[in-house]
N, C-alpha and C positions, 0 to 999 in steps of 0.2 A: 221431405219429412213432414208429420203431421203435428201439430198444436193444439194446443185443448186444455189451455190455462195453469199450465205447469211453467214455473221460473226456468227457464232452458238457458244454457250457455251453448255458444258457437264457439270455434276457435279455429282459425286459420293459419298455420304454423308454415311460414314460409321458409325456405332450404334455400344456402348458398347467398347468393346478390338477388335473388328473386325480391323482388316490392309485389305484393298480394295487396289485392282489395277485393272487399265481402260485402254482396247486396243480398239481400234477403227480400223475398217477392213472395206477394200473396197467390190465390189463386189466378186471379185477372191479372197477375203482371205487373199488379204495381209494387214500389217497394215499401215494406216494413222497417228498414232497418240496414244502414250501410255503417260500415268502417274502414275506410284508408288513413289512418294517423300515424301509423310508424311506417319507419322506413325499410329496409334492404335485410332482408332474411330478420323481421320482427313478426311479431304476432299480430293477427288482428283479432279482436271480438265482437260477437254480439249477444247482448244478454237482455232479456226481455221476457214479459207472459201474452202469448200468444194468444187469440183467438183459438176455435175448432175448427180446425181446417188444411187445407193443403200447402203446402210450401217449397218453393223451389231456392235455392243457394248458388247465386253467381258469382264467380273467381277471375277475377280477371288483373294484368299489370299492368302495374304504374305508369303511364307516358311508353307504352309498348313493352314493358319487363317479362321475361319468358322466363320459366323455371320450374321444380318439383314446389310441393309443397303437402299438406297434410291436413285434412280438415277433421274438426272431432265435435262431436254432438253429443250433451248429459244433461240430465236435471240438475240445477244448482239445487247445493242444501240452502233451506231459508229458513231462518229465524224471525214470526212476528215480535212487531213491538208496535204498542199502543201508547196514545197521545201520553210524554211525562213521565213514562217507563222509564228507566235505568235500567238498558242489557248490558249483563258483562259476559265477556266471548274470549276468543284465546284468535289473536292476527295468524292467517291465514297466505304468506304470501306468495306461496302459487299459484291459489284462485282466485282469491280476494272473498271477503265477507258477505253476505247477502241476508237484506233485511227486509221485511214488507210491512205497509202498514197502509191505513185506507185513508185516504185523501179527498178533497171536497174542493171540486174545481173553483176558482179565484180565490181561494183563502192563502192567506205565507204561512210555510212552513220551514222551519229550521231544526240541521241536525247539527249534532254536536257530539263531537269525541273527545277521549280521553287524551288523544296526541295532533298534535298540527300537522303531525309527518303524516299522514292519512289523506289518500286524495278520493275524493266520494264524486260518484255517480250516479242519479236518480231517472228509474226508468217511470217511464209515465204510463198509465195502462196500455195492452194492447203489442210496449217497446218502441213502438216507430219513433217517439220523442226521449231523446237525452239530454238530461238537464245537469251541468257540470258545475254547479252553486251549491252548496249548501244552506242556503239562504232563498227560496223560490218562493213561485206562484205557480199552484197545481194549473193544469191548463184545464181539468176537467174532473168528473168524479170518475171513482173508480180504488182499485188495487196500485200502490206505487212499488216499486223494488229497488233500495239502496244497494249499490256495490261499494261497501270500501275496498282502499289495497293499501294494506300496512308494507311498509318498508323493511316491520322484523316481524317476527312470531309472538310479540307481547301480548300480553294480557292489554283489553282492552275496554271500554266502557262508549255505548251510545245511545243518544237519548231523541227523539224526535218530538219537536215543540209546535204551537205556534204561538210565537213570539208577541209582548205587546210594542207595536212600533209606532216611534215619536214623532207626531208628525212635521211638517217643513211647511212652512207659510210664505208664501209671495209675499218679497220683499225682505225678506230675516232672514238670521243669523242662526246657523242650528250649530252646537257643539257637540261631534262626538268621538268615541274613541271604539278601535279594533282588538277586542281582546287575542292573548295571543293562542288559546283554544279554539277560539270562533275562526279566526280569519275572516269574517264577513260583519259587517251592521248593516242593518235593514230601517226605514224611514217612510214614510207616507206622506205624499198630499193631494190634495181633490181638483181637478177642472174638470172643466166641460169641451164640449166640442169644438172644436177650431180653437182653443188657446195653443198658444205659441209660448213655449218655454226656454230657460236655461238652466242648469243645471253648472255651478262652479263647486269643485273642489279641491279645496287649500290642504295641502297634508303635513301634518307636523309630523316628523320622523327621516330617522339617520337613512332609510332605506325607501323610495318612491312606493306610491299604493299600488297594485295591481292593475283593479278594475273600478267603473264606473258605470253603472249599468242604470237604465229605468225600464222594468216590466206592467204591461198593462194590466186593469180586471179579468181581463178571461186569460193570464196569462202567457202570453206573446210579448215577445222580447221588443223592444220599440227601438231602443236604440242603447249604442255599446262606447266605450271608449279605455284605451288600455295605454299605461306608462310602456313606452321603448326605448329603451337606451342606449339599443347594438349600433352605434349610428356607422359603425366597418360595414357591420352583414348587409345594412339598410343602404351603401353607399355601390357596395358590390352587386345587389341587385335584389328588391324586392321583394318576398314571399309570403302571400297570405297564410299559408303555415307556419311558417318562422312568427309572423309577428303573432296571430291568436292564439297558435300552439294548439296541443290535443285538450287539453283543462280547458279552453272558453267557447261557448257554445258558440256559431255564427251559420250565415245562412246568404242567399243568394245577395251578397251584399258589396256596396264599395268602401273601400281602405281607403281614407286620407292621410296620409304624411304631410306634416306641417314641417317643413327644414328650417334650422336656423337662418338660410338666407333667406329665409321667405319664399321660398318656391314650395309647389304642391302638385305631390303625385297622386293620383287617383286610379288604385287599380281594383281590376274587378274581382271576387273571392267568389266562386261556386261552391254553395257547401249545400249540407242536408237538412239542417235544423227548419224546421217548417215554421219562421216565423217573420214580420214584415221586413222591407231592407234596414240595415243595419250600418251606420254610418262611424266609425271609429276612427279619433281626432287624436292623433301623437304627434306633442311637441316634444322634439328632441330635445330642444334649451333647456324646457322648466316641467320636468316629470314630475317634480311634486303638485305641481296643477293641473285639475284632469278639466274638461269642460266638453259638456253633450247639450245639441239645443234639440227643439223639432216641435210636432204641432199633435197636438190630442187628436188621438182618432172619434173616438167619445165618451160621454159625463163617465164619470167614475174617478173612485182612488189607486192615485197609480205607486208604484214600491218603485224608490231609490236604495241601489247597495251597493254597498261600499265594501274592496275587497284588500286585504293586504296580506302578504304574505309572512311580514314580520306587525308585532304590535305598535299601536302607534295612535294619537289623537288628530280630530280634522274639523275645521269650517265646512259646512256647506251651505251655501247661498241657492235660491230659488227665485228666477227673474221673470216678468212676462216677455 
């Protein structure tokens, strides 16, 4: 199929037990844009704005799966919205909402909606990058495209910002809290190259925080950490999908499992997300504590977020 800066959705409609997975390749073979996140006769997509040019769509099954399946090709409708806007739309949930607006590589931006039930996806120009936060770091300039997907047909409202964020100083005490619209806070502070960080966060609340993430200036993910609690699923065996899920972005990275007996599994997660390794720390004991360390790659201000699913207030500490 060809491209030429139209919003396009893919869709790969697998039949029966079939597991489908959908690469998208340029003209030279490389890819733009893959999805295997669901499972056995689920859909996959990809939605993105293409370059002009040629494109080939590869199908292939999960761990060998063989089966029918159905693939369909359309312009998504887009609705712009500019820096502060307030668009009201009507939830969409067969195809999910689609929003654009132009974005300016290293800057944070944050969307925001009328319901928490809403899970948002931002493509970054081009498609080949999806960012699963509503709370980022453009990785570059360009055209970005929001996907929401409302859970109902409601009326809806969203607004794309960029936020002022407070910063965290080595050696203090930051207080802050997860509204329950947002589901995310965002925070900033400055090193240089070769500093050697940590990153603690204490979460007050009946229900564990999500995520725990720091993104760099040019927007690259640096490193990750997520509350698990399945300690069955995690005892029965393993799965970098079970623990990041389709919602957390990840990329050719190692899983740490911290067990209560103090043993540690390290396994390896091949994903797509084009960003450096990614090292994700779950203590089954004390989910309400996340903690991420690691070493600046260079000078610049890097974004802490903090992610939750329910609202809630939190410490964060910043150590060298």
């Amino acid at each position: 199929f060809a491209g030429g800066g139209d919003a396009l959705e893919l869709v790969l409609d697998s039949q029966g037990t079939f597991d489908g997975a959908l690469n998208v390749l340029d003209a030279d073979g490389n890819s733009v844009g893959y999805s295997d996140m669901s499972g056995e006769g689920q859909p996959e997509y990809f939605v993105g704005i293409l370059p002009a040019g040629s494109y080939t769509v590869r199908v292939a099954g999960f761990d060998g799966s063989t089966g029918s399946y159905a693939l369909t090709l359309h312009r998504a409708r887009t609705m712009p919205i500019a820096l502060g806007e307030v668009v009201e739309d009507t939830g969409r949930i067969d195809r999910g909402n689609y929003y654009t607006f132009d974005g300016t590589g290293g800057q944070v931006y944050s969307i925001t909606t009328s319901s928490s039930e809403i899970q948002a996806t931002v493509f970054a120009p081009g498609g080949g990058v999806q960012i699963f936060t509503t709370t980022f770091v453009a990785p570059f300039d360009g055209n970005y495209l929001v996907l929401l997907e409302p859970l109902s047909p409601e009326d809806l409202t969203v607004t794309v910002t960029q936020p002022e964020l407070t910063e965290l100083v080595f050696g203090e005490i930051l207080f802050g809290v997860v509204e329950a619209s947002a589901q995310e806070s965002a925070h900033v502070f400055a090193a240089e190259e070769g500093d050697a960080y940590t990153v603690t966060l204490d979460w007050v609340g009946e229900s564990p925080p999500s995520s725990l993430y720091v993104v760099a200036p040019d927007g690259v993910l640096e490193i990750f950490a997520s509350a698990f609690d399945r300690v069955a699923e995690v005892e029965a065996g393993l799965s970098c999908s079970d623990v990041l899920g389709r919602g957390l972005p990840y990329a050719d990275a190692v899983l740490y499992v911290y067990r209560d007996s103090g043993e540690i599994d390290a396994v390896a997660c091949e994903g797509v997300y084009p960003a450096n390794e990614i090292a994700a720390y779950l203590d089954l004991g004390q989910t309400h504590r996340l903690t991420v360390d690691g070493t600046v790659p260079f000078d610049g201000a890097y974004v802490i977020v903090v992610g939750s699913f329910d609202p809630g207030s939190y410490e964060l500490t910043l150590e060298h």
